[in-house]
C-alpha positions in Angstrom: -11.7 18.9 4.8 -12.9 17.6 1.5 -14.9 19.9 0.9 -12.8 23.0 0.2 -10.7 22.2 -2.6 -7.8 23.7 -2.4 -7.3 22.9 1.5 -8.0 19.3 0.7 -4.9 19.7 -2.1 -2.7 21.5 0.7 -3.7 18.6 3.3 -2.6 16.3 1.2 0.6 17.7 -0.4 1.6 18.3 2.8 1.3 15.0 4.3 3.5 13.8 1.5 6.1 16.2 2.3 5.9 16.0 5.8 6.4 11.8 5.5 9.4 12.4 2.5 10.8 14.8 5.4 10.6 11.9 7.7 12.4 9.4 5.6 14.9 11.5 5.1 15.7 12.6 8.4 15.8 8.8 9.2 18.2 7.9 6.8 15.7 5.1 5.2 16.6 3.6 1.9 16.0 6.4 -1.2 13.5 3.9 -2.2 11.1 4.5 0.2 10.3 8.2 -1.0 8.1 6.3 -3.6 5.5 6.8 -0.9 5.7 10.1 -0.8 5.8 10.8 -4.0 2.8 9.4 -4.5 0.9 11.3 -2.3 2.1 14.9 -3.2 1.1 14.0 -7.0 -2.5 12.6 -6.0 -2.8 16.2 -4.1 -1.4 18.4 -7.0 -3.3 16.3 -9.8 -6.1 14.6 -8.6 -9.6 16.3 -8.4 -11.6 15.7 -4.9 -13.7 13.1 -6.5 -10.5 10.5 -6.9 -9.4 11.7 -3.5 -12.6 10.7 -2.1 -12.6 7.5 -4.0 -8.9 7.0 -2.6 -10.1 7.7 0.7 -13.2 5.4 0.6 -10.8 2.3 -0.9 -9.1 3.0 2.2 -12.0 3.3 4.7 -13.1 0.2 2.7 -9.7 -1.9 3.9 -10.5 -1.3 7.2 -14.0 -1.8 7.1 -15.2 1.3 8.2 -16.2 2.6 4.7 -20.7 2.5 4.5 -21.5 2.3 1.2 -25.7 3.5 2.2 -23.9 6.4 3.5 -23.5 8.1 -0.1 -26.4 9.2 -2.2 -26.7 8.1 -6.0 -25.2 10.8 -7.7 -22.4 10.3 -5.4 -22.1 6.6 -6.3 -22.6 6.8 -9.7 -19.2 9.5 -9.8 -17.4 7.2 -7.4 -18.1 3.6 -9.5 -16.3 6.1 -12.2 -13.4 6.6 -10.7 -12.8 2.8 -9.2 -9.0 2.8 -9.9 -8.5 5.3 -7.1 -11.0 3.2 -5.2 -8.7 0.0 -5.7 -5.5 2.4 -5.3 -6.5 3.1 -1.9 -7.6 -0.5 -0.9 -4.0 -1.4 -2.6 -2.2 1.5 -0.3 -4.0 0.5 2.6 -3.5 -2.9 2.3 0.1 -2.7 2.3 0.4 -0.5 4.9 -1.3 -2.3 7.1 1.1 -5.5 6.3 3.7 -3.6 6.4 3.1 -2.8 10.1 3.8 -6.5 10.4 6.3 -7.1 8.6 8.9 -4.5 8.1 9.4 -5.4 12.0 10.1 -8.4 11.3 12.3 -7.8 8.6 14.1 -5.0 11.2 14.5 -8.0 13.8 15.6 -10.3 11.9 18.1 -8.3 10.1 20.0 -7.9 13.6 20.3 -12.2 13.8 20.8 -13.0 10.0 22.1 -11.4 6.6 20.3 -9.1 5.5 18.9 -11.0 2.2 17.5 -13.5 4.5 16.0 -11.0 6.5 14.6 -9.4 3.9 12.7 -12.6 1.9 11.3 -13.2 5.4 9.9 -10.1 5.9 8.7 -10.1 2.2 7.2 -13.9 2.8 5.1 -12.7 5.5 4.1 -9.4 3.8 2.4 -11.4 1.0 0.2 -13.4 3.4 -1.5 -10.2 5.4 -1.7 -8.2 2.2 -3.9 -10.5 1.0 -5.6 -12.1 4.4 -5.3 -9.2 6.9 -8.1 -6.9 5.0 -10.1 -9.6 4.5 -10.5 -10.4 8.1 -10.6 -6.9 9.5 -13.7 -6.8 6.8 -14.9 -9.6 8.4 -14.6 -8.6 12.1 -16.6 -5.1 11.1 -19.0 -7.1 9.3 -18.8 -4.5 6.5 -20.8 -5.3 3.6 -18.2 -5.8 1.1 -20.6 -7.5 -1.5 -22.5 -4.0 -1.9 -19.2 -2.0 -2.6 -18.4 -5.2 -5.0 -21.4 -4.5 -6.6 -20.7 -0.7 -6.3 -16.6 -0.6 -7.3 -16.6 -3.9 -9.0 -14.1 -6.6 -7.8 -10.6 -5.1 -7.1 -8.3 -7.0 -9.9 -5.3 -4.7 -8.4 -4.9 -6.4 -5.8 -4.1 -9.9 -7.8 -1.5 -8.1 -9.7 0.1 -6.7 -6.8 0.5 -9.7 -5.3 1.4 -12.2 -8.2 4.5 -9.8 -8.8 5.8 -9.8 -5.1 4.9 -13.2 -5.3 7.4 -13.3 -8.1 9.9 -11.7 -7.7 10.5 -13.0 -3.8 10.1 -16.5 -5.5 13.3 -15.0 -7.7 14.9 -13.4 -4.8 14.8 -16.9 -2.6 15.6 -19.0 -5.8 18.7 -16.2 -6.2 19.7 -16.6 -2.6 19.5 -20.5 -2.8 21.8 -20.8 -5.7 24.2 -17.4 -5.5 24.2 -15.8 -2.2 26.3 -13.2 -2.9 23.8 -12.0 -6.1 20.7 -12.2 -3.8 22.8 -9.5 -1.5 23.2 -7.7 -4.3 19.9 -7.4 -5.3 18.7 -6.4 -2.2 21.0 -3.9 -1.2 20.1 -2.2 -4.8 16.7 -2.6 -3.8 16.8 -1.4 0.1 19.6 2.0 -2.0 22.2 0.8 0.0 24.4 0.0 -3.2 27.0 -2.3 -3.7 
């Protein structure tokens, strides 16, 4: 696939219109469609050397990405483009803790409100974000110092998490103090309005 331009553009742009198709037939939150979004502008703008480095950040999260695999040429263009590298260790990374706990969020918004529900899901997101990739890594025995040394050390992943980190400290501080304000917040967040 990556190697023909134009059907990697279509594969792409079509996955992101496929998934905003999906979210919208479920009803989800507006929100969500960030996602998509995403997506169809990485296949209309990016060239296929930031969608490979996407793709490799990816690979990378789940320890399946082998850095001897690419030639030197090929290196040198990728350690060029390491923000798409980090963007798709970012992507990945959330995904995968968002297999946890959006779940968990679902469940526990059937037995509580669904601010509570919401922090809790958002309190154990912040955890496997951070831990989850680190032990898959670790469980492939991937060489994550060579695409260190490669991509450099992924500073995205820091900020991501010291703003969640954040703003759920604000959302349970909110919910602690005015109830009614944190339910607010979150049903602004989760496009359900007020």
């Amino acid at each position: 696939m990556f190697e023909n331009e134009v059907q990697t553009r279509c594969a792409i742009c079509g996955t992101g219109i496929l998934l905003g198709l999906v979210l919208v037939l479920a009803h989800l939150p507006i929100i969500l469609l960030i996602g998509p979004v995403i997506i169809l502008f990485l296949g209309i703008i990016a060239d296929p050397e930031e969608t490979h480095a996407v793709w490799y950040g990816m690979l990378n999260t789940l320890g399946i990405f082998d850095l001897s695999a690419l030639t030197d040429i090929e290196r040198l263009t990728y350690a060029e483009k390491r923000h798409y590298f980090w963007f798709g260790e970012v992507g990945m990374a959330a995904i995968l803790a968002g297999v946890f706990a959006v779940p968990l969020g679902i469940f526990m918004a059937g037995r509580t409100e669904i601010s509570l529900a919401f922090i809790g899901a958002a309190v154990l997101f912040l955890p496997l974000f951070l831990f989850l990739p680190k032990l898959i890594q670790q469980a492939m025995k991937t060489d994550t110092d060579a695409a260190i040394e490669a991509f450099g050390k992924n500073e995205q992943v820091k900020k991501v998490f010291w703003t969640l980190f954040i703003s759920m400290a604000g959302l349970v501080l909110t919910q602690v103090l005015d109830p009614a304000t944190a339910q607010q917040i979150v049903g602004m967040i989760m496009g359900m309005g007020v």
